[in-house]
C-alpha positions in Angstrom: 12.1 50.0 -15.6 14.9 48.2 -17.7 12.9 46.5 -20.6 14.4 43.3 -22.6 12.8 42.5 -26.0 9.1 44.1 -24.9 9.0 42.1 -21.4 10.1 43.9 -18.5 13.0 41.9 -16.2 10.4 41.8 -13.2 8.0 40.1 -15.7 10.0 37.6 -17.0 11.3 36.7 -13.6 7.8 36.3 -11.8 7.0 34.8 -15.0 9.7 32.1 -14.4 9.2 31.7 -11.3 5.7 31.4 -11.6 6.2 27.9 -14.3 8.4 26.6 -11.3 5.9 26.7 -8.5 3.7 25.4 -10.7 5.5 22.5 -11.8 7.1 21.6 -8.4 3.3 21.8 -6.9 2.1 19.5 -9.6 4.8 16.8 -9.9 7.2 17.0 -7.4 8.9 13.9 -7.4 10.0 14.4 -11.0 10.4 17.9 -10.4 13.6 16.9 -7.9 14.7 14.2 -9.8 14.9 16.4 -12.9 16.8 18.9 -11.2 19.3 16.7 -9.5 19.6 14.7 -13.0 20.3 17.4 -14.9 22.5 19.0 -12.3 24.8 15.8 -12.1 24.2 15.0 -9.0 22.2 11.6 -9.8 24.0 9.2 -11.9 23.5 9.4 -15.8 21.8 5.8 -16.3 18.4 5.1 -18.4 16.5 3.7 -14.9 16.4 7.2 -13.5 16.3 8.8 -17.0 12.6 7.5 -16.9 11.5 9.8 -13.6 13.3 13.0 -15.4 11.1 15.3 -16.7 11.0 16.6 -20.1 8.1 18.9 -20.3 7.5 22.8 -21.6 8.3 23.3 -18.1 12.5 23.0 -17.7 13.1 24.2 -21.3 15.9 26.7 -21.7 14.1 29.8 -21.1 13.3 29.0 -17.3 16.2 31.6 -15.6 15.2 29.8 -12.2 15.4 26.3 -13.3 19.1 26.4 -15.0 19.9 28.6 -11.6 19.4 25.9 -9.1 20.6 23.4 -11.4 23.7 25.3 -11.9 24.2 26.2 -7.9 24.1 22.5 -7.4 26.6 21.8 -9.7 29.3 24.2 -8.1 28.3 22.7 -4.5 28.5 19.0 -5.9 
């Protein structure tokens, strides 16, 4: 099994995956609208900047979140 810094690549992507269900399930409505913001799609103004989400939960170590954010910005 390939390893990466003590956590095994299945590990770290059912662990990412995991924190996304999670979040989705529990706030879903700022869970699109932080994904949509950040991916461009929904204009840059400080009305929606209120519903985007800025938790533990779309930091930089989610491989799944910056995924989808970055498929939507090559389709958009």
């Amino acid at each position: 099994m390939i390893s990466c810094g003590g956590w095994s690549i299945t590990g770290l992507v059912v662990r990412s995956l995991a924190r996304l269900v999670a979040v989705m399930v529990e706030q879903p409505a700022a869970s699109v609208t932080t994904i949509l913001y950040r991916s461009g799609i929904l204009p840059q103004n400080s009305v929606l900047g209120r519903f985007v989400h800025r938790g533990r939960s779309f930091d930089d170590d989610n491989p799944f979140f910056d995924f989808i954010v970055n498929f939507l910005r090559c389709l958009w």
